[in-house]
C-alpha positions in Angstrom: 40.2 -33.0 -83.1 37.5 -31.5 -85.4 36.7 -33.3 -88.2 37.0 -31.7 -92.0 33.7 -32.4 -92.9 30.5 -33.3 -90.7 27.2 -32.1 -90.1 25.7 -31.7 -86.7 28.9 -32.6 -85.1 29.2 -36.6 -86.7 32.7 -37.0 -87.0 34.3 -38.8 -89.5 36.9 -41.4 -88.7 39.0 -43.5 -90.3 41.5 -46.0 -90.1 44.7 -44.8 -91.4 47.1 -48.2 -92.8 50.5 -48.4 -91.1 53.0 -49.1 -93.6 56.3 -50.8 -93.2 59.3 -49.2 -95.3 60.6 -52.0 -97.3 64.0 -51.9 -97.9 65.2 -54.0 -101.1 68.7 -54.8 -102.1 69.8 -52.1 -104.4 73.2 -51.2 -106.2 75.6 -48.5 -105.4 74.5 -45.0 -106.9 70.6 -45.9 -106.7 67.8 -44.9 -105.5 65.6 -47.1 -103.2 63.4 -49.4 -105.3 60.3 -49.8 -103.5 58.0 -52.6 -105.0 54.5 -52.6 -105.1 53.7 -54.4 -101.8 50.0 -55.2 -100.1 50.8 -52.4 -97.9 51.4 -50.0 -100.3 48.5 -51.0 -102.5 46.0 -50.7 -99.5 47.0 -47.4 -98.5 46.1 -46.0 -102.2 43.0 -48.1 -102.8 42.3 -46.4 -98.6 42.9 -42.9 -100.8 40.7 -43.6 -103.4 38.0 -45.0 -100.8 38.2 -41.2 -99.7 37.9 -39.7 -102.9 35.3 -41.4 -104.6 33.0 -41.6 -101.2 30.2 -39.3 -100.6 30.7 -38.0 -97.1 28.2 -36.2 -94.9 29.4 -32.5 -94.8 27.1 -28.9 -94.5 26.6 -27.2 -97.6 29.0 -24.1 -97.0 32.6 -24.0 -96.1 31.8 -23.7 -92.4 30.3 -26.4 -90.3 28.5 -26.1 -86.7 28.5 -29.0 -84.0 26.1 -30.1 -82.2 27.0 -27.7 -79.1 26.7 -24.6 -81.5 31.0 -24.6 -82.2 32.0 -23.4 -85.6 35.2 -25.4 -87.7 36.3 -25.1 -91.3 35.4 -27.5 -93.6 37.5 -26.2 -96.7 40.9 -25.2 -96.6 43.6 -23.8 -99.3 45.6 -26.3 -100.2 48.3 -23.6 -102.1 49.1 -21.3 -99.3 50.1 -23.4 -96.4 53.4 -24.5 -94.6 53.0 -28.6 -94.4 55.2 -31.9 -92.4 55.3 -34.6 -94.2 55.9 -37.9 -92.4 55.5 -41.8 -94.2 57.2 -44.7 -95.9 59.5 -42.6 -97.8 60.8 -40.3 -94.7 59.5 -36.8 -93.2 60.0 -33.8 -94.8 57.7 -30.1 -95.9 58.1 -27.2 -97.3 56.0 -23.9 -97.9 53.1 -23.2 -101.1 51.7 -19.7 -101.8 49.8 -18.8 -104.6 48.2 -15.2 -105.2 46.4 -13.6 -108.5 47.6 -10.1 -110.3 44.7 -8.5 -111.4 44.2 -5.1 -113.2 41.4 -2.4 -112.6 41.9 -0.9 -116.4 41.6 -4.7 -118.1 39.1 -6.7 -115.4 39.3 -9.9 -117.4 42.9 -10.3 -117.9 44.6 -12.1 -114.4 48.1 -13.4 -113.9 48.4 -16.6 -112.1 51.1 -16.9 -109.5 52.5 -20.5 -108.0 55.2 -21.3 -105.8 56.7 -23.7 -104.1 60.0 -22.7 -102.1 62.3 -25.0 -99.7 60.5 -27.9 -100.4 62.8 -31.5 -98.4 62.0 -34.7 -98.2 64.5 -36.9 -95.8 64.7 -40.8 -96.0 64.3 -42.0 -92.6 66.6 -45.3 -93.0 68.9 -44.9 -95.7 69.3 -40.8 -95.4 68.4 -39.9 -98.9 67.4 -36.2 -99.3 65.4 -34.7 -101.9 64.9 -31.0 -102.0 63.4 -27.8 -103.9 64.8 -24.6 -103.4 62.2 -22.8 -105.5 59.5 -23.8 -108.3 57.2 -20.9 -109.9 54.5 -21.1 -112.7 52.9 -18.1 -113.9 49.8 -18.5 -116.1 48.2 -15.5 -117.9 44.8 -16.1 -118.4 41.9 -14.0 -120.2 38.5 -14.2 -120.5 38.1 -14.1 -124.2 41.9 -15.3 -125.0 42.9 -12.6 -125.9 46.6 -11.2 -126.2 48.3 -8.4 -128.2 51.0 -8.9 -130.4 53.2 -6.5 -132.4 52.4 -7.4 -135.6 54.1 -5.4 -138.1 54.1 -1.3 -137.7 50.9 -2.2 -135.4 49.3 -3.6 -132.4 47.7 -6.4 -133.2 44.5 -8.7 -130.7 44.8 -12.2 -131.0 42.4 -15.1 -129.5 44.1 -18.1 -128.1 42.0 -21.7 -127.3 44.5 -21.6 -124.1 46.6 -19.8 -121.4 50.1 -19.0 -121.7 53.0 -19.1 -119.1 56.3 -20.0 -117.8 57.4 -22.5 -115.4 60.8 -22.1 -113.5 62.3 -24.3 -111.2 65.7 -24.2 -109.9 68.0 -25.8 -107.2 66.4 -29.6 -107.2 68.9 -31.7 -105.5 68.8 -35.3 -105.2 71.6 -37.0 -102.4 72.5 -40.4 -101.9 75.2 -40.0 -98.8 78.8 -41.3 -99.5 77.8 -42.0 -102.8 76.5 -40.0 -105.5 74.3 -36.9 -105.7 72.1 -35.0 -108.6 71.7 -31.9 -108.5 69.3 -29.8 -111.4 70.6 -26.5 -111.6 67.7 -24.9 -113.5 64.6 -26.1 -115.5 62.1 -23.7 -117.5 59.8 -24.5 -119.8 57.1 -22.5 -121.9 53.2 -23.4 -120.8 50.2 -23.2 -122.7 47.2 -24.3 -120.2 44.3 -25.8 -122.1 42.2 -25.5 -119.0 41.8 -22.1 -119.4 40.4 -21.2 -115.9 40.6 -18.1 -113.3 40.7 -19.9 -110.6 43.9 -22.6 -109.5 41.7 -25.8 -108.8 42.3 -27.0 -112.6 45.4 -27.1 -114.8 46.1 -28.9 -118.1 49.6 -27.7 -119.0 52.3 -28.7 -121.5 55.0 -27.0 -122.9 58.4 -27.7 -124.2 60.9 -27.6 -121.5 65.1 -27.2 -121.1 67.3 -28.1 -118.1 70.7 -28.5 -116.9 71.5 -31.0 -114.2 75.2 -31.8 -113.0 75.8 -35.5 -111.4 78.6 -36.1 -108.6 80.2 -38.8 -107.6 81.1 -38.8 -104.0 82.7 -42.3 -103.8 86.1 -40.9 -102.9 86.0 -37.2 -103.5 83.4 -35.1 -104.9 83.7 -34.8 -108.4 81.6 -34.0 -111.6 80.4 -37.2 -113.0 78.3 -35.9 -115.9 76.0 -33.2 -117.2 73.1 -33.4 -118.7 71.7 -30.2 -121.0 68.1 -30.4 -122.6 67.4 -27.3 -124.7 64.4 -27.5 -125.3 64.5 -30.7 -126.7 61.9 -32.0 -124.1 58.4 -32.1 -123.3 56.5 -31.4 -120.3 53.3 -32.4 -119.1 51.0 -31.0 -116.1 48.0 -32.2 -114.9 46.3 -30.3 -111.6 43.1 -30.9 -109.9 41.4 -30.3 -106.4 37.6 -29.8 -105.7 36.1 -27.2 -104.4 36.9 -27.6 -100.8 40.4 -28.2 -101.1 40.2 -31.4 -99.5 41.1 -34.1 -102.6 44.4 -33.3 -104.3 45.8 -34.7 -107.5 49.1 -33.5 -109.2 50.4 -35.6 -111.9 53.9 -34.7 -114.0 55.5 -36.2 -116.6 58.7 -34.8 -119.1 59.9 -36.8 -121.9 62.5 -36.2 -124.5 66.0 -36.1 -124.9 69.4 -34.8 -123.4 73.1 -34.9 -124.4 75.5 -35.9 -122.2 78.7 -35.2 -121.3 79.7 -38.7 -121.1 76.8 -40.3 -123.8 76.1 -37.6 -126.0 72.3 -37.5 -126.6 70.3 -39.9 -124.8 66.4 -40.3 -124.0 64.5 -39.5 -120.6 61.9 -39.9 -119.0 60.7 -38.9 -115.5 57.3 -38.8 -114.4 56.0 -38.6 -110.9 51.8 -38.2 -109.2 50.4 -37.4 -105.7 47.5 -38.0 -104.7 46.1 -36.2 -101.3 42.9 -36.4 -99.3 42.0 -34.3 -96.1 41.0 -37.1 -93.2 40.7 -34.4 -90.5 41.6 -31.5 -89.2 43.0 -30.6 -85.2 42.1 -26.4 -84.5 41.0 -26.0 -87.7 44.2 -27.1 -89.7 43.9 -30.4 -91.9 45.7 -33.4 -91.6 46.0 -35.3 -94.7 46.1 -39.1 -96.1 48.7 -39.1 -99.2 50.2 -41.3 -101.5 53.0 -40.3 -103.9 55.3 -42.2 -107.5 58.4 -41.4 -109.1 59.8 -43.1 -111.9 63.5 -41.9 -113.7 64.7 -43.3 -116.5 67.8 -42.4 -115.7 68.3 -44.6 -112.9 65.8 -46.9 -114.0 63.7 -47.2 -111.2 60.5 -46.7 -109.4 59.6 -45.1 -105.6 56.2 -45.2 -104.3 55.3 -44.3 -100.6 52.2 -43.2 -98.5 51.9 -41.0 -95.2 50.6 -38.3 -93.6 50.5 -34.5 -94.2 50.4 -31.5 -91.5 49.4 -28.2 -91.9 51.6 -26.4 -89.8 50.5 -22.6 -90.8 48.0 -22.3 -93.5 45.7 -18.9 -94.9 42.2 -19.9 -94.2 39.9 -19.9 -96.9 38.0 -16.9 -97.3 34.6 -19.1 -97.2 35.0 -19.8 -93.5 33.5 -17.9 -91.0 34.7 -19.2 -87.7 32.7 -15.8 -85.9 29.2 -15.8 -85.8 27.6 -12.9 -87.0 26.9 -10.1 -84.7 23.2 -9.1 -84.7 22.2 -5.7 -83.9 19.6 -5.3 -80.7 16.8 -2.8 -81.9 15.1 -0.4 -79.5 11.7 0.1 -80.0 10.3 3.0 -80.6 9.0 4.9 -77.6 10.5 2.6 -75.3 12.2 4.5 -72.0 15.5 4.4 -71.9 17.6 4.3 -68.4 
C-alpha cells in the first residue's frame, strides 16, 4: 500500500471503526431506520478527525519515498469507477466529468457532470437503490456574461452567477416483496452562485420538477401512487473538495410540494450529505473513509451509514508525474567519440 499523502516515505495510518449494521423493528413498506448509535457517531467524528487534521504531505501532487519510488498524492475524485462497501451494503457506480471550451470565446466553458449506473445493495434486508443516469451542465463565464434576444437585437447581459440544467432519470428505490419507488425523471433549472471554472466548488439552487411512480408489490405489482412536481419545488446543491481531491463533501436538499394521485398536493422534503476522505491509496488508486444521510419525508425516516470506498479505475490527475524526467547526457565539446 502507498499512502495518499506522506513525505519521505512516512506513511499515514489509521484505524478505520468497524461498524455493526443495526437492524431496528420497522413497518411494512419502509425503509430501514437506522438510529444514531456510538458507532455510527465515531465513524463521522473519525471523518472529521481526517478533514480538519494537518497531515504531513510534499508540496506537489507527486510524492517520493524514501527509496527514490514515485506515488500520487492527488487524485480526481469525478472521473473514476468506485466499490462501495459499509453499514448500509456494497454497491458503485461510474463519475466523469469533462469541460467544453471554445477557441473563438476563451472565457466562456461548459461544465459537464455525470453520474451513470450508480447501486447501492443492502447487505441484510436486500434493499436496492440505484441511478441510471444524473447530468448537470453549468455554463460559466468569466465576466457573466450571456446573450439574449432582446427585441429585433442581440442583446450582452452580466449575471452575479452560472446558469445550468440538472437531469436525472431512472432513480429506483426497492424494498423486496413489498413496495418499490421508482423516479421516472427529475430536471431542474440551476443558477451556481459559485461562479467557478473549475468543479471543486458548487453553490447551486434552482427550482426543480419530477415524476415518481410508487408500487405495491404485496400481492401483484401494481401502481400505488404518483407523485408530479412541476416545478413546484426547490432544489439545493452544495459541492466542495480541496485541491487534492482527497476531502469530499456533497450536500442535497429539495423542498416543496407535489400532488398526488391518491392526496392531491402534499409537502416534501428529502435531503441527503456525504462526506469522503482519502485514507490511502494501494498502486496508486485511493481508498476512501465515508459517511453518508438520507432523510424523506415521505416515508418519514432517517438512514445514516459509514464504509469504505474503492477506486477501481480512475483518470489520474494531470499533476502527477509517476516518471521521472529524462535528462539529456551532453557531450563536450572536442571530446572523441568511439
Amino acid at each position: 500500500m502507498t499512502p495518499a499523502f506522506a513525505r519521505d516515505g512516512e506513511a499515514q495510518q489509521r484505524p478505520l471503526p468497524r461498524v455493526a449494521d443495526e437492524h431496528p423493528t420497522k413497518p411494512a413498506h419502509a425503509r430501514r431506520r437506522v438510529s444514531a448509535t456510538p458507532r455510527v457517531i465515531f465513524g463521522l467524528a473519525l471523518i472529521g478527525v481526517a478533514l480538519g487534521a494537518h497531515v504531513a504531505r510534499a508540496d506537489s501532487c507527486t510524492g517520493i519515498s524514501s527509496e527514490g519510488g514515485r506515488f500520487a498524492a492527488c487524485f480526481d475524485p469525478g472521473n473514476r469507477l468506485t466499490l462501495s462497501v459499509g453499514t448500509l451494503g456494497y454497491g458503485g457506480g461510474v463519475s466523469l466529468r469533462h469541460t467544453i471550451d471554445f477557441e473563438d470565446e476563451p472565457d466562456l466553458v461548459w461544465k459537464m457532470d455525470h453520474a451513470i449506473v450508480q447501486f447501492q445493495h443492502g447487505l441484510v434486508d436486500g434493499e436496492v437503490d440505484g441511478l441510471l443516469y444524473r447530468g448537470r451542465f453549468l455554463r460559466h463565464s468569466r465576466d457573466g456574461h450571456i446573450v439574449l434576444p432582446i427585441g429585433a437585437n442581440l442583446r450582452k447581459v452580466f449575471l452575479p452567477f452560472d446558469i445550468g440544467a440538472l437531469v436525472e432519470v431512472g432513480r429506483l428505490h426497492l424494498v423486496r416483496d413489498e413496495r418499490s419507488e421508482l423516479s421516472v425523471v427529475e430536471t431542474a433549472l440551476l443558477v451556481d452562485l459559485a461562479r467557478t471554472r473549475d468543479f471543486r466548488t458548487r453553490v447551486a439552487l434552482g427550482p426543480v420538477a419530477s415524476w415518481d411512480v410508487a408500487f405495491d408489490h404485496a400481492a401483484k405489482v401494481v401502481v400505488a401512487d404518483q407523485r408530479v412536481a412541476p416545478f413546484s419545488a426547490l432544489l439545493v446543491e452544495l459541492h466542495l473538495e480541496d485541491r487534492g481531491g482527497l476531502t469530499l463533501l456533497d450536500v442535497r436538499g429539495v423542498a416543496g410540494t407535489a400532488w398526488h394521485t391518491d392526496g392531491g398536493w402534499v409537502p416534501r422534503v428529502r435531503a441527503e450529505a456525504m462526506l469522503e476522505r482519502v485514507v490511502f491509496a494501494v498502486n496508486d488508486r485511493p481508498v476512501a473513509l465515508y459517511g453518508s444521510a438520507l432523510y424523506d419525508s415521505d416515508s418519514g425516516e432517517a438512514v445514516a451509514g459509514i464504509g469504505l470506498r474503492a477506486v477501481l479505475v480512475e483518470h489520474h490527475d494531470p499533476r502527477v508525474s509517476l516518471h521521472p524526467p529524462v535528462v539529456a547526457s551532453r557531450v563536450p565539446a572536442g571530446a572523441a567519440r568511439d
